[in-house]
N, C-alpha and C positions, 0 to 999 in steps of 0.2 A: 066258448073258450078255444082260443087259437092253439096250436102243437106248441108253441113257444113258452103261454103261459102255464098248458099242461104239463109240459117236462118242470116247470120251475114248480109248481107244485107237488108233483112227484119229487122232487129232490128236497124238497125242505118237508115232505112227509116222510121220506126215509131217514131225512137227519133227526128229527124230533124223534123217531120209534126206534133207531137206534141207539140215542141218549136217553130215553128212560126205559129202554127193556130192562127188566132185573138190575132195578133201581137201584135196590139196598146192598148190590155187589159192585165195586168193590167194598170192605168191611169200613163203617166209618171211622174213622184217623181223628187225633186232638185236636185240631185243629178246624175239622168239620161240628164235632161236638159242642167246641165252645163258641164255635158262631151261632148254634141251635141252641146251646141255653143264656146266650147273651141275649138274641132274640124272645126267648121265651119270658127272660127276668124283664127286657124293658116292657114288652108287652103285660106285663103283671105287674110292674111296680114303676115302669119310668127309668129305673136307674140297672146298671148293669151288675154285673156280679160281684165287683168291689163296691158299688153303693153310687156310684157316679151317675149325676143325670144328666140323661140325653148324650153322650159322650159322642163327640167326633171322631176320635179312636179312642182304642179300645186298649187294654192293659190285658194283656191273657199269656200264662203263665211269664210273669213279667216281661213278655214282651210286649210291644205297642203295637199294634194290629189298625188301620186307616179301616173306619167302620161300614163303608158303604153294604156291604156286603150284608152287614147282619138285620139291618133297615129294609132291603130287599126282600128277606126273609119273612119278616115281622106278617106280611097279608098269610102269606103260606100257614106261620105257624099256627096265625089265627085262625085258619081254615080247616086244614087238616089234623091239627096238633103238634106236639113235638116226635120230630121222627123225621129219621133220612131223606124221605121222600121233600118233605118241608124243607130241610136244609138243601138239598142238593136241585129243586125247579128252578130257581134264579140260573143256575148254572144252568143249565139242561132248555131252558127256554131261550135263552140269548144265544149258546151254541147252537140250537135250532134254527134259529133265526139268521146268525152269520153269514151264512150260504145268501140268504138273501138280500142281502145289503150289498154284498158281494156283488151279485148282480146287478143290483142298479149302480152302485159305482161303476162297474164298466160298460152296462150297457150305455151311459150318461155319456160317458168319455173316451169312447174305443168306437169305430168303423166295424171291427167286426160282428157278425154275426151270429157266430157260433163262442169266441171267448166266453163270453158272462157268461152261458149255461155252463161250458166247461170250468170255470174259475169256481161257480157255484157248487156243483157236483164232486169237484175234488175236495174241495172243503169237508163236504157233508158228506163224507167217507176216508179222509184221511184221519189217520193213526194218532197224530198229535193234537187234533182238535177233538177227535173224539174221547181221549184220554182226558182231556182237561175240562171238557164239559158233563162228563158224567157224576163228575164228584163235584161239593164245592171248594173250586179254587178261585179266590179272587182273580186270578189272572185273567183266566178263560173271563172275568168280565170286563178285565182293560180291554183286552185284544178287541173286544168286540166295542168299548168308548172308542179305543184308538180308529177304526176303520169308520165309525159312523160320526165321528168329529172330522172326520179328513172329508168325508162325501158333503157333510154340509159345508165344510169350508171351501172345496172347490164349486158349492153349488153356491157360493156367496152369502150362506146363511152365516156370518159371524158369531151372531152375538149370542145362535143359539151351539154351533162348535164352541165357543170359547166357555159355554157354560159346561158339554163333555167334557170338554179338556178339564176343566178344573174339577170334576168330580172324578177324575182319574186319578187325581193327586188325595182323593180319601177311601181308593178301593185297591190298592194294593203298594206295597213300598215303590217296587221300582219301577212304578207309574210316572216319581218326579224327571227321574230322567230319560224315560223313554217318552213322557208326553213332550217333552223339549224338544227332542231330536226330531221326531216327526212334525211339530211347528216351522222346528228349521227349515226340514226338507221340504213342506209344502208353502213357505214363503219361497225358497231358493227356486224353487219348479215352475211356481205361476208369478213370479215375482210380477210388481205393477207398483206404479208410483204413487196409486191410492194407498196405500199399506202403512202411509208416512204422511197421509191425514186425518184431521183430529176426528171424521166420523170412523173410522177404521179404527184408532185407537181407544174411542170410547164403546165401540161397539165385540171388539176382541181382547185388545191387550188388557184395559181397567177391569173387568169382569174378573180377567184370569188372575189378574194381582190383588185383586180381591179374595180369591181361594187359597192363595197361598199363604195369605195372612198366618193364620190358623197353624199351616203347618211349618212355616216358619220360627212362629212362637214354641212348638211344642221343639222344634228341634236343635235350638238354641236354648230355649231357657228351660226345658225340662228334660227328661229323664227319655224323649220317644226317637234319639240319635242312638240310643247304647246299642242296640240292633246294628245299625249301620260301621258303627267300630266294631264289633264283634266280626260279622263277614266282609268286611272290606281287607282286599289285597292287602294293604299297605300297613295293616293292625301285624303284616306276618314277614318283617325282615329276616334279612339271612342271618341262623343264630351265632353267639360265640364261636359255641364250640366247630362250625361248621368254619368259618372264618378264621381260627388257630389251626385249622386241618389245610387250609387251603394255603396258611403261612409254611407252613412247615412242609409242605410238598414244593413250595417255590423260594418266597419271598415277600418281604410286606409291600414290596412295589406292584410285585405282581398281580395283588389281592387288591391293590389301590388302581391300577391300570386297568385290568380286565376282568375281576368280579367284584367289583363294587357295589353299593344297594342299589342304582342306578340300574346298571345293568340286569341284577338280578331278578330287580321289578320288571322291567322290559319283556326278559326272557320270560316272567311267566305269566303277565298280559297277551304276548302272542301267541305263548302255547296255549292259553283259555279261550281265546281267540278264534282260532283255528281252527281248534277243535271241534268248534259247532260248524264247520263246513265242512268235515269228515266224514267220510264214507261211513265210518261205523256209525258216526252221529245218527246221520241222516239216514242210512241205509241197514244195515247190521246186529244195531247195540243200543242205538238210543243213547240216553243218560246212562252212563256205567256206573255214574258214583250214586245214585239212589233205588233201588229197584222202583219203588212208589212213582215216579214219574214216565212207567208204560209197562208196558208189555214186552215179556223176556225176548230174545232173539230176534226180534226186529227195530227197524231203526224209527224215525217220527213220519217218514214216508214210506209208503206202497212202493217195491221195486218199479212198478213204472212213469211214476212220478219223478223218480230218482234219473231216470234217464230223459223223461221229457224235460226238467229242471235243467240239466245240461243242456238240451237241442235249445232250451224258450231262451236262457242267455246267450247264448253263443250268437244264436239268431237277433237278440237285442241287439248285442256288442257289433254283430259284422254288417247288419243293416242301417247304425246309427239313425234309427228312429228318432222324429222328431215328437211323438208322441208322450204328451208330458205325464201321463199314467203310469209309462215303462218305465222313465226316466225317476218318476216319484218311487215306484217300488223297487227300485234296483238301488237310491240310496238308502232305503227302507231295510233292504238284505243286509246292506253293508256296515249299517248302522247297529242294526237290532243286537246284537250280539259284547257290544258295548259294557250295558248294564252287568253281565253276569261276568263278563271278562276281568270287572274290577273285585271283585271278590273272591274267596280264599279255593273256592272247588273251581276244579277243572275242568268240569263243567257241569252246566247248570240247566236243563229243560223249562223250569218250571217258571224262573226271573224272564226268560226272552219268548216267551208263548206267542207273543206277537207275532215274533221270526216267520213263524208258520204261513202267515198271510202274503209275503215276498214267495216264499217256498213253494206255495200253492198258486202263486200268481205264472212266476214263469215254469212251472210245471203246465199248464194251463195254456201258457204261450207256447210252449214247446208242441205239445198237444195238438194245439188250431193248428199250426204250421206245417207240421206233421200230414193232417187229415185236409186241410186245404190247397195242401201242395198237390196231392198222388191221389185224392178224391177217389179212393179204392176200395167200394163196399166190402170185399173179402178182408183187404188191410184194417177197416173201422172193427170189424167182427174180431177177431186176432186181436185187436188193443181190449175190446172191450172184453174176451174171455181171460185176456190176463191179467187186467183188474179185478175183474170178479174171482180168479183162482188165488191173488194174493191177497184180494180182500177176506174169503173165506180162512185162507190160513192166517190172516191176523187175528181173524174173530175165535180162531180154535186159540189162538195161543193167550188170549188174552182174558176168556170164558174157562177155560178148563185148566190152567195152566200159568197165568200168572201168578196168582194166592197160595197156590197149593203149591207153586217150588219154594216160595219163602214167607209162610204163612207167618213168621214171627214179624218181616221187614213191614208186613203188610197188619199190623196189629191184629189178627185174626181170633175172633175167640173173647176179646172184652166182653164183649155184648151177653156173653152164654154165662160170663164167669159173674158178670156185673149182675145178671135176673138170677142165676145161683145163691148170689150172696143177699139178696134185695130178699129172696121167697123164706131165708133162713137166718138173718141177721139178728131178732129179735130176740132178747133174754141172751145174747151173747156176746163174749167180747172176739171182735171181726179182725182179721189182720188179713192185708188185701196187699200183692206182693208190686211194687212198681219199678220191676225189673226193666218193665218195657217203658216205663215213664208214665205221669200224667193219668192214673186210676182215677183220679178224684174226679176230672170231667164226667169221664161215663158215669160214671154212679149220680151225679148230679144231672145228667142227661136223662139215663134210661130208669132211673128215680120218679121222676121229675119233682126232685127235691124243692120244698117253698121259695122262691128266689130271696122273700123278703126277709126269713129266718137264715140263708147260707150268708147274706150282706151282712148281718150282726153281729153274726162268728166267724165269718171269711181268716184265715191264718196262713195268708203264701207269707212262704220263707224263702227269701231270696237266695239262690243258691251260685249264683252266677252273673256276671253282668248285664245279661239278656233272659235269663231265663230262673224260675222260682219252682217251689215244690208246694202244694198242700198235702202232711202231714196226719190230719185228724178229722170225721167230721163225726161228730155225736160219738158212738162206743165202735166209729172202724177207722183202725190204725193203717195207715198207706205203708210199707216196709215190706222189705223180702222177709216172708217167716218165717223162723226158726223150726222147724219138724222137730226137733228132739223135745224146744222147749213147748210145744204145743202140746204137744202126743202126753203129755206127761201129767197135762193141768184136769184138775177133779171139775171146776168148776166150767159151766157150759160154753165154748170156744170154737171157733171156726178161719179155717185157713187156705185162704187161694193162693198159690202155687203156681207161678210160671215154667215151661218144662227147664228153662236154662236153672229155676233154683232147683229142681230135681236133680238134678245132674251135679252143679257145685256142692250141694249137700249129703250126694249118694244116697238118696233118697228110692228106695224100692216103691216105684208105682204103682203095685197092686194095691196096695195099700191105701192110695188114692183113689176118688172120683175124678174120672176122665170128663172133665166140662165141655171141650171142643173138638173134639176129636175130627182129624183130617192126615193124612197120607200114613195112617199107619200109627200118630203122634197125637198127643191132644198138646196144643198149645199151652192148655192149663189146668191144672186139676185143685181137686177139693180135699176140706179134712173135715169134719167137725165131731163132737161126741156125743 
């Protein structure tokens, strides 16, 4: 084994052990849950948790979830059983892997020497991919169709790209138009006038309009668009009362001339926009609008990433490289930010995970540049202790220090409250408090309640246009419980307690069983008689 292919081994050994050290941390989220008991219910019965067989997507808490994900699943859960570990290898295997594809895409297509190791290595130690492949998030499995549909298409495999692409369009929403954008740009980039003969179109385009079929159908004639009006920009014009306020400081010309919905769209396309090229974005803060998509106080790159990111473009831009790799991921950068731009937050980590592969490209360029230019073992030593010092303080803040500042953001504590109520539910009526939303999954999760007995009596009650609740399942009621009316009943009863219902009920917690206890708080506590 050559030094080249050793370092590529060692980089994709340190990405795989650091996507599954302490597997089961972070806490699993509703959305990890219900991909592990939809997989468990097809693997048992065929059909999903509303009774649906073989579903291409997926209905979960009325929303419509594109299924690849839970299919993925399906060998794990068979394997291992149901449990975190099961839910979250799909994720954890292909973020491992990243790093390597990585490389062969540039070492296939780039002169240098040292890029691919570096392009791999940042990967398999940056912030944002490692965030997204610890858990399962569909994304972190586009990100990685998206980058190994692009190597086959510039390695001329068509028709086997064009079968990624389309399975991009059943593994997470904003697959549809982030798989478009990069088709675009890698038609625009190696453009050729084979592209626009009938074996190119039968071996790329037909495939791909073949996939779409499906999701055309569901999103036109059924119910799996409500999502998409729910978060889209455009679902959120300027309101009345906002527009009678801006009359009344001017004029209705005013209000017609220069805030208009036109404009108002505009203005908050570019501020979502731009956002994701923000220092805090990238550097500082990360996603500010969700704690769940990183780690507190840093941004989706390593401060020296952040700085090689600036030298790897600036160096694109001033040496106008003819190199159509640079060229492809620099409309990749510019592109990727699109999908989350058109919807209601102001910003979005989790819709543009892609983004990361532009990010880490010319981080990476910047990097080679850098160490190819001034070829100065003391200067290599000095980069590489300041990776390793903010690598270190990411992995503190992210281990010891994400969970624990906002254990509620981070649903922490279901799991303790869920086998609490599971060891003691019996001969009782249960009331199970869904403060935090969405109780029913874990309990059907860490249950592993019959799939074919839950499809019988399944009862989501649509509560929203995108989103339902289940209510009941056998003798436990999903509700914030009552304490007075609890504490009060002769007959045998039990009650989990989120700490936010402690507090709106002035509820004395000695009183309680502390179920999860972390910083001094338990997440959630117990009652029963």
């Amino acid at each position: 084994m050559n030094k080249e292919k050793l370092l590529l081994f060692l980089i994709i050994f340190f990405a795989f052990a650091i996507r599954i050290y302490h597997y089961n941390y972070p806490p699993l989220l509703w959305d990890e849950a219900a991909l592990g008991y939809n997989a468990y219910s097809i693997l048992n019965t065929g059909r999903d948790e509303y009774g649906k067989f073989l579903p291409l997507v997926f209905k979960s808490f009325g929303d419509y979830k594109p299924g690849l994900y839970v299919y993925l699943t399906l060998p794990f859960v068979a394997i291992f059983g149901l449990n975190s570990l099961s839910v979250r290898l799909p994720s954890i295997i292909l973020g491992s892997l990243l790093p390597l594809l990585a490389y062969l895409l540039t070492k296939k297509h780039s002169q240098s020497k040292t890029l691919p190791l570096l392009f791999a290595a940042i990967i398999a130690f940056n912030p944002y991919n490692i965030h997204y492949s610890r858990g399962a998030w569909e994304t972190n499995v586009l990100t990685f169709e998206l980058l190994f549909a692009s190597h086959l298409f510039l390695n001329k495999k068509y028709f086997w790209s064009s079968i990624i692409f389309g399975l991009t369009l059943f593994t997470y929403q904003s697959g549809k138009m982030a798989s478009l954008f990069i088709i675009a740009i890698l038609l625009l980039t190696s453009y050729s006038k084979k592209y626009l003969k009938k074996e190119f179109i039968l071996k790329f385009i037909f495939p791909l309009a073949i996939f779409s079929l499906p999701i055309l159908n569901g999103l036109l004639f059924q119910q799996q668009g409500n999502r998409l009006q729910v978060v889209s920009l455009f679902s959120y014009p300027r309101s009345n009362e906002e527009q009678n306020l801006i009359i009344s400081e001017s004029n209705k010309l005013d209000l017609v001339l220069f805030h208009n919905q036109i404009i108002f769209f505009t203005r908050n396309f570019l501020t979502r926009y731009f956002n994701h090229f923000s220092p805090q974005f990238l550097l500082t803060q990360g996603d500010w609008q969700n704690p769940r998509h990183g780690a507190p106080y840093t941004g989706v790159l390593l401060f020296p990433s952040f700085i090689f990111l600036i030298i790897g473009i600036f160096h694109f831009l001033s040496t106008n490289q003819s190199n159509y790799l640079s060229k492809f991921f620099f409309l990749w950068l510019l592109l990727s930010p699109l999908p989350a731009s058109l919807t209601r937050d102001s910003i979005q980590a989790t819709r543009i995970m892609s983004f990361s592969l532009p990010l880490c490209y010319f981080s990476a360029l910047g990097l080679n540049f850098i160490i190819t230019k001034y070829k100065n073992v003391f200067l290599n030593i000095i980069i590489f202790l300041l990776y390793l010092a903010t690598f270190i303080y990411y992995g503190d803040l992210y281990l010891n220090h994400m969970v624990k500042k906002s254990p509620q953001d981070w649903l922490y504590g279901y799991q303790q409250a869920i086998e609490y109520l599971i060891s003691n539910e019996t001969g009782r009526k249960n009331y199970f408090s869904d403060f935090y939303g969405q109780p029913y999954i874990y309990y059907l999760f860490y249950k592993k309640y019959s799939p074919s007995t839950y499809q019988s009596t399944n009862k989501m009650t649509t509560t929203s246009l995108d989103t339902g609740k289940v209510y009941q399942i056998d003798n436990i009621i999903f509700e914030n419980p009552n304490f007075n009316h609890i504490t009060i009943q002769t007959s045998p009863i039990l009650g989990v307690f989120s700490i936010d219902d402690t507090v709106i009920q002035g509820v004395d917690i000695t009183k309680l069983q502390p179920l999860s206890p972390i910083n001094n708080i338990s997440t959630f506590y117990g009652y029963k008689n």
